[in-house]
PDB file with SEQRES, HELIX, SHEET and CRYST1 records, atoms N, CA, C and O in Angstrom:
SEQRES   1 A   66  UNK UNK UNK UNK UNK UNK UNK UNK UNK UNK UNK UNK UNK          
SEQRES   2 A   66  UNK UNK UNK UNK UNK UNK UNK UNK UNK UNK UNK UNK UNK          
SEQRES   3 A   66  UNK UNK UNK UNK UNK UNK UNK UNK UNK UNK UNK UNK UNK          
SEQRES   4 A   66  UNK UNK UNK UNK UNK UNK UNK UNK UNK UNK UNK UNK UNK          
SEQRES   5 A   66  UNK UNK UNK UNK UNK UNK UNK UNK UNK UNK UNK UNK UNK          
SEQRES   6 A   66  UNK                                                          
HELIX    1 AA1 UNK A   14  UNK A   25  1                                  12    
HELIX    2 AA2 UNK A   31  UNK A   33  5                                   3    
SHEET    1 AA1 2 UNK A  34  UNK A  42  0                                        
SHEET    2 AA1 2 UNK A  47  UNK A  53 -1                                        
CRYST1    1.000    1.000    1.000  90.00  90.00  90.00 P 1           1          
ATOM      1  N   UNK A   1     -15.530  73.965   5.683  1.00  0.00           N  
ATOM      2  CA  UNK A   1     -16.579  73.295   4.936  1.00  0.00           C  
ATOM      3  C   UNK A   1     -16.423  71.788   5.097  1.00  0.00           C  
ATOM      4  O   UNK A   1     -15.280  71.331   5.085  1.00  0.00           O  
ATOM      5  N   UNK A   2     -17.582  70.884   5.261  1.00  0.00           N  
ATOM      6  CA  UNK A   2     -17.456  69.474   5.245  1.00  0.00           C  
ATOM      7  C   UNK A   2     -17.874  68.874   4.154  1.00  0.00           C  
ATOM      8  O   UNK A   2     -18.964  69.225   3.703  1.00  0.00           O  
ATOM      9  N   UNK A   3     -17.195  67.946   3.552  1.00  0.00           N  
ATOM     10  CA  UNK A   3     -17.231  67.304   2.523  1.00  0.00           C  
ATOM     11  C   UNK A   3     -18.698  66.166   2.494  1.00  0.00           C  
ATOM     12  O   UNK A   3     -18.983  65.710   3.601  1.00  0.00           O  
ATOM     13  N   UNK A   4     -19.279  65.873   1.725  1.00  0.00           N  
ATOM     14  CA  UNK A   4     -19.950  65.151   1.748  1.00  0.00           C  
ATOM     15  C   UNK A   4     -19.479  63.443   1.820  1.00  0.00           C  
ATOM     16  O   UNK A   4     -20.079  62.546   2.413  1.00  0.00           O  
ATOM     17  N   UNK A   5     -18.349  63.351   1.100  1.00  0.00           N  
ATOM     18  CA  UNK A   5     -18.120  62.052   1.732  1.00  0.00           C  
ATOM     19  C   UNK A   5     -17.553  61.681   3.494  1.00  0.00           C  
ATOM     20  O   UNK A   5     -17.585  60.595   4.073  1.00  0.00           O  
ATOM     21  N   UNK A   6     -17.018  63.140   4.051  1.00  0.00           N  
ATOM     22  CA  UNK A   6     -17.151  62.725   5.481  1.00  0.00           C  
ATOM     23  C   UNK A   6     -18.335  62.840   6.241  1.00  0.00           C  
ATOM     24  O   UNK A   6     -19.090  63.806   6.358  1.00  0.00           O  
ATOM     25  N   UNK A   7     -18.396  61.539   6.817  1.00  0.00           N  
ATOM     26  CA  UNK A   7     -19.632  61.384   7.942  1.00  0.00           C  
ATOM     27  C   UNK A   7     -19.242  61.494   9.687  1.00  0.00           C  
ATOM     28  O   UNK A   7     -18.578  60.530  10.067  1.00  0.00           O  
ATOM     29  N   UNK A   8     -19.510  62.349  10.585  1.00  0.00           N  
ATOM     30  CA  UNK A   8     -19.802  62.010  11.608  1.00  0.00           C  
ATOM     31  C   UNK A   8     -19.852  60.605  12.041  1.00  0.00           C  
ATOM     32  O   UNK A   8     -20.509  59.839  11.336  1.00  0.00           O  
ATOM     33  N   UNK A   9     -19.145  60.050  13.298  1.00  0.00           N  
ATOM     34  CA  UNK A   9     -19.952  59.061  14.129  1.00  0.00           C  
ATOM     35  C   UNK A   9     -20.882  58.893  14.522  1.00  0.00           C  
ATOM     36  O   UNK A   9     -21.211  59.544  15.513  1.00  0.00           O  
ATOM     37  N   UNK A  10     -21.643  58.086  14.043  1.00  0.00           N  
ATOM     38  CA  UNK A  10     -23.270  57.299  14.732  1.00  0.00           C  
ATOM     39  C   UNK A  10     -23.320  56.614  15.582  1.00  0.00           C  
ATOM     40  O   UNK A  10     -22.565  55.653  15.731  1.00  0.00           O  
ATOM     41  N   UNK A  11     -24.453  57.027  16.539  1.00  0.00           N  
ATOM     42  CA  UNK A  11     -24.158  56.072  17.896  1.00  0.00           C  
ATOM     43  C   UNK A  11     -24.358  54.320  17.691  1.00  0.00           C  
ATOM     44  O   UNK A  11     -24.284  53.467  18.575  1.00  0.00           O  
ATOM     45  N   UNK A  12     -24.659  54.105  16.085  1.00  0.00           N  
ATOM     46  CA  UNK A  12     -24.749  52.821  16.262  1.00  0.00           C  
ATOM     47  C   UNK A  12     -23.634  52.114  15.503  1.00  0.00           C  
ATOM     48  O   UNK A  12     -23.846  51.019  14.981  1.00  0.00           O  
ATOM     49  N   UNK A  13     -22.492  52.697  15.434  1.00  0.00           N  
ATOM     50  CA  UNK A  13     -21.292  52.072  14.759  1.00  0.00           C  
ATOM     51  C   UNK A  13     -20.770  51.849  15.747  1.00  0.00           C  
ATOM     52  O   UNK A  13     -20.919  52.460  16.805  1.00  0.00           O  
ATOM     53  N   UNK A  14     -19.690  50.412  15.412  1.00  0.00           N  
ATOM     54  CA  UNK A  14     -19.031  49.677  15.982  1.00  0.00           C  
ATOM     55  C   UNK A  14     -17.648  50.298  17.192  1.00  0.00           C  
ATOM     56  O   UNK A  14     -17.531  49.905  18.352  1.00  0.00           O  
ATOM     57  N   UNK A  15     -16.796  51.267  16.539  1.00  0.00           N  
ATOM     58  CA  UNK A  15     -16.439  51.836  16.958  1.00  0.00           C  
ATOM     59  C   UNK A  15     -16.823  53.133  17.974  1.00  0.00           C  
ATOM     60  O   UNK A  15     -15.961  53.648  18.686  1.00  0.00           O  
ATOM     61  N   UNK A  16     -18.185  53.581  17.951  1.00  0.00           N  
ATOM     62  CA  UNK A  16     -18.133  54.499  18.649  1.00  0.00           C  
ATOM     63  C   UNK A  16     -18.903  53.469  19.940  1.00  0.00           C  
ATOM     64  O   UNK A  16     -18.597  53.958  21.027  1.00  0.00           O  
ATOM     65  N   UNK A  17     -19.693  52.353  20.097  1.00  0.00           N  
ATOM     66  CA  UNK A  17     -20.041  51.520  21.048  1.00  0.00           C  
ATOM     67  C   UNK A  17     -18.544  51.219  21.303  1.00  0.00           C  
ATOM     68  O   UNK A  17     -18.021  51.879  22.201  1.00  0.00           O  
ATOM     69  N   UNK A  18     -18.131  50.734  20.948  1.00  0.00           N  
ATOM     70  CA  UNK A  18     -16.453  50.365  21.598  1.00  0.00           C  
ATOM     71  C   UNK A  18     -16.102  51.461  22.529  1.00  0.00           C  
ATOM     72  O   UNK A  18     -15.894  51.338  23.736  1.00  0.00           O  
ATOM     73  N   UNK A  19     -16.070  52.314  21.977  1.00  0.00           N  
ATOM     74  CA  UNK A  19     -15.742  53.595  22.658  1.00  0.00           C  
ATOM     75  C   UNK A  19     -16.312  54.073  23.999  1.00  0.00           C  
ATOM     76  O   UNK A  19     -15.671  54.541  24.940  1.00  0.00           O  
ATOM     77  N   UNK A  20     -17.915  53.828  23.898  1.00  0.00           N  
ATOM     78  CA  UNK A  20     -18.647  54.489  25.407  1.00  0.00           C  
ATOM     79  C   UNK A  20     -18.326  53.101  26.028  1.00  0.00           C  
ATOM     80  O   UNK A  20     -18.268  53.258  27.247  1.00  0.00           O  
ATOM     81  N   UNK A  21     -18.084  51.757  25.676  1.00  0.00           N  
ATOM     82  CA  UNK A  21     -18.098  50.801  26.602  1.00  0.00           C  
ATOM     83  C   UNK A  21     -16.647  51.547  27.432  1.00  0.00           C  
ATOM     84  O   UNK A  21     -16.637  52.086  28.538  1.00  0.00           O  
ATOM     85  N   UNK A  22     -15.849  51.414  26.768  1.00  0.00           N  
ATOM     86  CA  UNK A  22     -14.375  51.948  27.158  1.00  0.00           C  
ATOM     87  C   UNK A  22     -14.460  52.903  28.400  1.00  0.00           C  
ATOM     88  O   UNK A  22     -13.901  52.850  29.495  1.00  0.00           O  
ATOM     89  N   UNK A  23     -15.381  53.824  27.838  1.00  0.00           N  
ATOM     90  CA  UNK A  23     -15.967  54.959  29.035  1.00  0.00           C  
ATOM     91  C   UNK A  23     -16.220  55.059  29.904  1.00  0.00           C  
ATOM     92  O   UNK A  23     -15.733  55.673  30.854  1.00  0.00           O  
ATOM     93  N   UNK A  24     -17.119  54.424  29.767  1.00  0.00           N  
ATOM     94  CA  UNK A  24     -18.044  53.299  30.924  1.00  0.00           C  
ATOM     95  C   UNK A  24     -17.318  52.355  32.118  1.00  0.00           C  
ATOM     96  O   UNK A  24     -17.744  52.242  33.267  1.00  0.00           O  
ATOM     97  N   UNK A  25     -16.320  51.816  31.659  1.00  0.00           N  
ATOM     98  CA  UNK A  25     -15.676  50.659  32.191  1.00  0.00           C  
ATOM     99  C   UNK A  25     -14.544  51.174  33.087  1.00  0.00           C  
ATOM    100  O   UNK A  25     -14.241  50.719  34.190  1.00  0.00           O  
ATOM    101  N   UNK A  26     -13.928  52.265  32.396  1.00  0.00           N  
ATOM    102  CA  UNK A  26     -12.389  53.251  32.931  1.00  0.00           C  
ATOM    103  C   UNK A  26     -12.642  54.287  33.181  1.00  0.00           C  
ATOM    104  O   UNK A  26     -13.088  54.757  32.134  1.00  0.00           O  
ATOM    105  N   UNK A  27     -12.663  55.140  34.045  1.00  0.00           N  
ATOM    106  CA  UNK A  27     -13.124  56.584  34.250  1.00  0.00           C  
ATOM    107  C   UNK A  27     -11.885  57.611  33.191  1.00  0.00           C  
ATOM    108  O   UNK A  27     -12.141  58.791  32.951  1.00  0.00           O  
ATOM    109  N   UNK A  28     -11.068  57.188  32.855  1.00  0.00           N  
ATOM    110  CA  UNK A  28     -10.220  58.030  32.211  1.00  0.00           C  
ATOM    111  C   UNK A  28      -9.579  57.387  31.411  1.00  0.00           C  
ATOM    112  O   UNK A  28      -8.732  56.560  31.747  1.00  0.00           O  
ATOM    113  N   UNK A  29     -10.000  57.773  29.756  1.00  0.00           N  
ATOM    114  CA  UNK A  29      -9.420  57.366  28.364  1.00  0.00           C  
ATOM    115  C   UNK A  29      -7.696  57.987  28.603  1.00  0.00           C  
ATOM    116  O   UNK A  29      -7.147  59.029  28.961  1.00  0.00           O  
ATOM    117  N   UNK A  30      -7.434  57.035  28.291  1.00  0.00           N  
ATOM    118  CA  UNK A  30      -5.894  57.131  27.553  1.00  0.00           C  
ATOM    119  C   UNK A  30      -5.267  56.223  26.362  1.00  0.00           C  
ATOM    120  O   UNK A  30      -5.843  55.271  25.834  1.00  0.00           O  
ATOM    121  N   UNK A  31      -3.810  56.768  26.004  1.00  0.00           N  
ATOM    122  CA  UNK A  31      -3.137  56.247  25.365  1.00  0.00           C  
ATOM    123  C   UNK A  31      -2.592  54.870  25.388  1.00  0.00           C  
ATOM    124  O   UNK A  31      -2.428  54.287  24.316  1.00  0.00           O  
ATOM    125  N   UNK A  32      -2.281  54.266  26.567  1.00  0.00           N  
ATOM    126  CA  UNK A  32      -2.218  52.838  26.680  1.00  0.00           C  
ATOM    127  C   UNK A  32      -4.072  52.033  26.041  1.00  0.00           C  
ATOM    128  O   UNK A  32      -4.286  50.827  25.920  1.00  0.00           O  
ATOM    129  N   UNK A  33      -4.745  52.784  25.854  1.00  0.00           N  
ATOM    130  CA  UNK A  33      -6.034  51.998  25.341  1.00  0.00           C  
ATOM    131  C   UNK A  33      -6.034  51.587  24.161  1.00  0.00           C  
ATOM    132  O   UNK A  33      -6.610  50.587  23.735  1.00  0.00           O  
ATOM    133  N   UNK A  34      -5.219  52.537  23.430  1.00  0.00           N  
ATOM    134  CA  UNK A  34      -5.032  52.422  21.718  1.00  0.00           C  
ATOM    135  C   UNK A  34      -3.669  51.967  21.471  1.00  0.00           C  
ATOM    136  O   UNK A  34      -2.594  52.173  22.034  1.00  0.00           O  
ATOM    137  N   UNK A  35      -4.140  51.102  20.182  1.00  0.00           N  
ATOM    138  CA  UNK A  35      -2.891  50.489  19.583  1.00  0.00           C  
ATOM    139  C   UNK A  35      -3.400  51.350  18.095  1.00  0.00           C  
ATOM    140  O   UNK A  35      -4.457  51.624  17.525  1.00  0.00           O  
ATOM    141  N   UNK A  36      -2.031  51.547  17.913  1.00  0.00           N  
ATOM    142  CA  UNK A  36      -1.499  52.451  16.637  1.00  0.00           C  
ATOM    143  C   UNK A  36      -1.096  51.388  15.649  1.00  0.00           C  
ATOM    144  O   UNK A  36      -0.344  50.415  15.698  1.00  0.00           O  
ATOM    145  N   UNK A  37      -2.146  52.121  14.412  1.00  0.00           N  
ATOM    146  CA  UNK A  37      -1.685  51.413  13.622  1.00  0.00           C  
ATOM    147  C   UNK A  37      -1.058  51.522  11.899  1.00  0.00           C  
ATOM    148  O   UNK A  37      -0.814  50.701  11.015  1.00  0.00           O  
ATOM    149  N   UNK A  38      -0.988  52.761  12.016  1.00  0.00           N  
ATOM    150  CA  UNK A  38      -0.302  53.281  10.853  1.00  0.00           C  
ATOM    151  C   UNK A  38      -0.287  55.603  11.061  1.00  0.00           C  
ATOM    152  O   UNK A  38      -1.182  56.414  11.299  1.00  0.00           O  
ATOM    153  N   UNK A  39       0.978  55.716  10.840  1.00  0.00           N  
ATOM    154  CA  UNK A  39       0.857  57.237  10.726  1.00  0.00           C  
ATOM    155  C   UNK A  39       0.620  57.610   9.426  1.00  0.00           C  
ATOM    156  O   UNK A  39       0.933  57.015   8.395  1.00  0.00           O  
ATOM    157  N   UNK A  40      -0.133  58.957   9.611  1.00  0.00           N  
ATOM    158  CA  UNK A  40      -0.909  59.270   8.682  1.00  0.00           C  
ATOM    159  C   UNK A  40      -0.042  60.934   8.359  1.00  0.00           C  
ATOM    160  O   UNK A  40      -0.131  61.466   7.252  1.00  0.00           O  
ATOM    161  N   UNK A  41       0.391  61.279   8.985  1.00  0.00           N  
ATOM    162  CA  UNK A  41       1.657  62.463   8.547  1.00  0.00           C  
ATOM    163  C   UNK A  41       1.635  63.261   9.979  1.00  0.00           C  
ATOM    164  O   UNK A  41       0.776  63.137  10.852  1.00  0.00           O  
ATOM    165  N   UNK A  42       2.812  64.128  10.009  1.00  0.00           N  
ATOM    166  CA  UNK A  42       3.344  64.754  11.283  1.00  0.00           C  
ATOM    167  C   UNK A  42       3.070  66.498   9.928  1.00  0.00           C  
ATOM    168  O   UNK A  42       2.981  66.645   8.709  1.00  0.00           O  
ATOM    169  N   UNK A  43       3.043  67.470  11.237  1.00  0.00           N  
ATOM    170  CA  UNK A  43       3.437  68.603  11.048  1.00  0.00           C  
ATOM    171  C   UNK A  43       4.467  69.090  12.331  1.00  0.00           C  
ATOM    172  O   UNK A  43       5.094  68.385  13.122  1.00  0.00           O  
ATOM    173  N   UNK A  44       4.388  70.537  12.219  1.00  0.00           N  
ATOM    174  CA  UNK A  44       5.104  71.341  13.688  1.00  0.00           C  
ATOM    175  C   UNK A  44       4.678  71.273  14.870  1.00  0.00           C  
ATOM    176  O   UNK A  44       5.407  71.657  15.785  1.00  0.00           O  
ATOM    177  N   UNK A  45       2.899  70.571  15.224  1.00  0.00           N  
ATOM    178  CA  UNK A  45       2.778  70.896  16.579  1.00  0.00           C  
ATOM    179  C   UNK A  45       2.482  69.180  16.694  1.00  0.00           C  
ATOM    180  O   UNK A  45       2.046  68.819  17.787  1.00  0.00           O  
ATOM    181  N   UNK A  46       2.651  68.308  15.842  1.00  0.00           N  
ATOM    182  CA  UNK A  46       2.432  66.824  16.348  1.00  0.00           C  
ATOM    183  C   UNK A  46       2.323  65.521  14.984  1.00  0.00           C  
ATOM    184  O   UNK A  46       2.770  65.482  13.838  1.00  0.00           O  
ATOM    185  N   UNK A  47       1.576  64.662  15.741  1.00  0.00           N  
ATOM    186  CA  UNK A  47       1.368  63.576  14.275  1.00  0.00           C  
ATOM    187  C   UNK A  47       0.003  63.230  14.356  1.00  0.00           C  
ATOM    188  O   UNK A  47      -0.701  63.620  15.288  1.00  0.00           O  
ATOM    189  N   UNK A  48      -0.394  62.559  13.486  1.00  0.00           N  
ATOM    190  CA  UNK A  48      -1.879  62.088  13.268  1.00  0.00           C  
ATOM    191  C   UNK A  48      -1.554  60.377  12.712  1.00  0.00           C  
ATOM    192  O   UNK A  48      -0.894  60.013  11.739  1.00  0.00           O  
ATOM    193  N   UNK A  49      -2.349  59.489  13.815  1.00  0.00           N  
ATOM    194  CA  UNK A  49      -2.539  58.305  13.597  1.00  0.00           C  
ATOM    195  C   UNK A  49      -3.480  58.002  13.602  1.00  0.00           C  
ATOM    196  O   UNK A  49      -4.383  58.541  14.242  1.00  0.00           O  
ATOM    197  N   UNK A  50      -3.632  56.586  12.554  1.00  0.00           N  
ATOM    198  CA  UNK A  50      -4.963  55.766  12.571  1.00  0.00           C  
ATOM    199  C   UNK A  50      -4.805  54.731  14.025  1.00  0.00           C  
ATOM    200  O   UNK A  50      -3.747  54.155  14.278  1.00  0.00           O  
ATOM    201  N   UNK A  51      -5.981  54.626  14.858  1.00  0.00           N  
ATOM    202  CA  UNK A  51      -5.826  53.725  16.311  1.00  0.00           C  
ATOM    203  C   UNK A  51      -6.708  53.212  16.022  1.00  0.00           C  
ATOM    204  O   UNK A  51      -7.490  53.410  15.092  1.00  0.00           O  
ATOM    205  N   UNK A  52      -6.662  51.916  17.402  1.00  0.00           N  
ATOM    206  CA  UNK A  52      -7.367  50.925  17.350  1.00  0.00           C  
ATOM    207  C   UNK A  52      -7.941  50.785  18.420  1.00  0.00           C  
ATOM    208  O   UNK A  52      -7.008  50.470  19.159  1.00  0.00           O  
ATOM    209  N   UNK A  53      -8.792  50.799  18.994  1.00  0.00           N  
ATOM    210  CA  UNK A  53      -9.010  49.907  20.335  1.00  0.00           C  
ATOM    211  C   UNK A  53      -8.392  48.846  20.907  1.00  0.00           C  
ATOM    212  O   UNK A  53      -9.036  47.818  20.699  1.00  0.00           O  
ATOM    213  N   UNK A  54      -7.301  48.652  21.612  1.00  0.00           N  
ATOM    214  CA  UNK A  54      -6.591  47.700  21.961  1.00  0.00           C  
ATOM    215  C   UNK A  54      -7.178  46.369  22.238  1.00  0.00           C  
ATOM    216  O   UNK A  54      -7.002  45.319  21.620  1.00  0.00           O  
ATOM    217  N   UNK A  55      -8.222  46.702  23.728  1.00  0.00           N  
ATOM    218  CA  UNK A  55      -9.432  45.645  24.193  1.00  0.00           C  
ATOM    219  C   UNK A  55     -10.931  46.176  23.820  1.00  0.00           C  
ATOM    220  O   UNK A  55     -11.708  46.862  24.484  1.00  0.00           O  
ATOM    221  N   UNK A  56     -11.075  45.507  22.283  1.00  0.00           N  
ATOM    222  CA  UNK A  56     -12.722  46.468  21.938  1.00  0.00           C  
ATOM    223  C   UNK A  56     -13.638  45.038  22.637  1.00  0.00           C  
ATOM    224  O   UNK A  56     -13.376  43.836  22.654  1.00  0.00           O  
ATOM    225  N   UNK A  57     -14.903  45.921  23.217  1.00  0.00           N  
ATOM    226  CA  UNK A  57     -16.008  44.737  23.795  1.00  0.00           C  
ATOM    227  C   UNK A  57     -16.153  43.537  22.899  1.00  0.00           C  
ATOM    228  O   UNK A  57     -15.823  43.537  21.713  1.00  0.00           O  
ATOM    229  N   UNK A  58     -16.794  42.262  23.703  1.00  0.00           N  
ATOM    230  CA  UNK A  58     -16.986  41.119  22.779  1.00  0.00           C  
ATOM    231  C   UNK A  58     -17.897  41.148  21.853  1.00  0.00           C  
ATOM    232  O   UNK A  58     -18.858  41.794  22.272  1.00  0.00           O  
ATOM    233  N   UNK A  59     -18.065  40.759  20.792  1.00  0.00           N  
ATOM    234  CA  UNK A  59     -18.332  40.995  19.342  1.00  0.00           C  
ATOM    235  C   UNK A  59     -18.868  42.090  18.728  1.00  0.00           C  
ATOM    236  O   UNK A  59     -19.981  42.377  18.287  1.00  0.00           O  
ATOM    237  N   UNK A  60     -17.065  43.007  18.860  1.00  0.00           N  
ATOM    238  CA  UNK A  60     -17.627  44.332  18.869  1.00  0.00           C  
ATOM    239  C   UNK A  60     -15.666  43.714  17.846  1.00  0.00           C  
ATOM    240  O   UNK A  60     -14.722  44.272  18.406  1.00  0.00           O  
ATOM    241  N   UNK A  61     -15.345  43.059  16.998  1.00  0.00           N  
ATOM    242  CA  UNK A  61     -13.831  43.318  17.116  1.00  0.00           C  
ATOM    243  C   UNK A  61     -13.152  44.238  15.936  1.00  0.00           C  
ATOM    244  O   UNK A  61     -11.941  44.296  15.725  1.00  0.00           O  
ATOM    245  N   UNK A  62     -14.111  44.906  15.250  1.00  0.00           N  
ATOM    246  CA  UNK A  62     -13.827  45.756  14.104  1.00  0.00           C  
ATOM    247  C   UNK A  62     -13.486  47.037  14.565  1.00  0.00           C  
ATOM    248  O   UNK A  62     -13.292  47.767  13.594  1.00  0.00           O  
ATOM    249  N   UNK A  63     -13.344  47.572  15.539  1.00  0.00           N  
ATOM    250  CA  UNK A  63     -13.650  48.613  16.142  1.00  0.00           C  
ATOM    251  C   UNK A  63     -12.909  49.352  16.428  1.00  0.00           C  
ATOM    252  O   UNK A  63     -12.502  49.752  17.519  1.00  0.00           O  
ATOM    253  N   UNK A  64     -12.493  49.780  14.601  1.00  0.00           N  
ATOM    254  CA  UNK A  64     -11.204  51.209  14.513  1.00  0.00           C  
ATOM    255  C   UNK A  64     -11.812  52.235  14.556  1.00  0.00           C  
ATOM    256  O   UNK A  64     -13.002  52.348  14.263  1.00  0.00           O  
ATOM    257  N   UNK A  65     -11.083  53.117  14.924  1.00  0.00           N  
ATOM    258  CA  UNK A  65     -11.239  54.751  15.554  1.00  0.00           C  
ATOM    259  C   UNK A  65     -10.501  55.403  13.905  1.00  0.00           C  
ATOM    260  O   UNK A  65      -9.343  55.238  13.520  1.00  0.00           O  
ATOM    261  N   UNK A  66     -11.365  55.977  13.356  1.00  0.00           N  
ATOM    262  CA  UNK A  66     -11.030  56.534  12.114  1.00  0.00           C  
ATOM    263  C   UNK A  66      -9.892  58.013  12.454  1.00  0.00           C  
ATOM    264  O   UNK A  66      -9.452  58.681  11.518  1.00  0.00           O  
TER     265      UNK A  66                                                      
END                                                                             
């Protein structure tokens, strides 16, 4: 079930334009793209972090990855 306070990404938020530029620009997303910026808890098969866009487009600079 989805909560009503979670929303989907819209193609017109900051972060998800950060994102197709990223796309666009590198044929293949990786981990050197994101800077980590706080863990959010580990279980048995891994961890979950909040990231950042390392290099987000120009006046694009808010452009965290929830």
């Amino acid at each position: 079930m989805h909560s009503s306070a979670h929303k989907p990404h819209k193609a017109n938020q900051a972060a998800w334009e950060a994102m197709r530029w990223l796309r666009r620009s590198k044929r293949r997303v990786g981990l050197e793209h994101f800077r980590l910026l706080r863990r959010l808890g580990s279980k048995d098969i891994g961890n979950v972090y909040i990231c950042q866009i390392r290099n987000p487009m120009v006046g694009c600079r808010s452009a965290f990855m929830p």
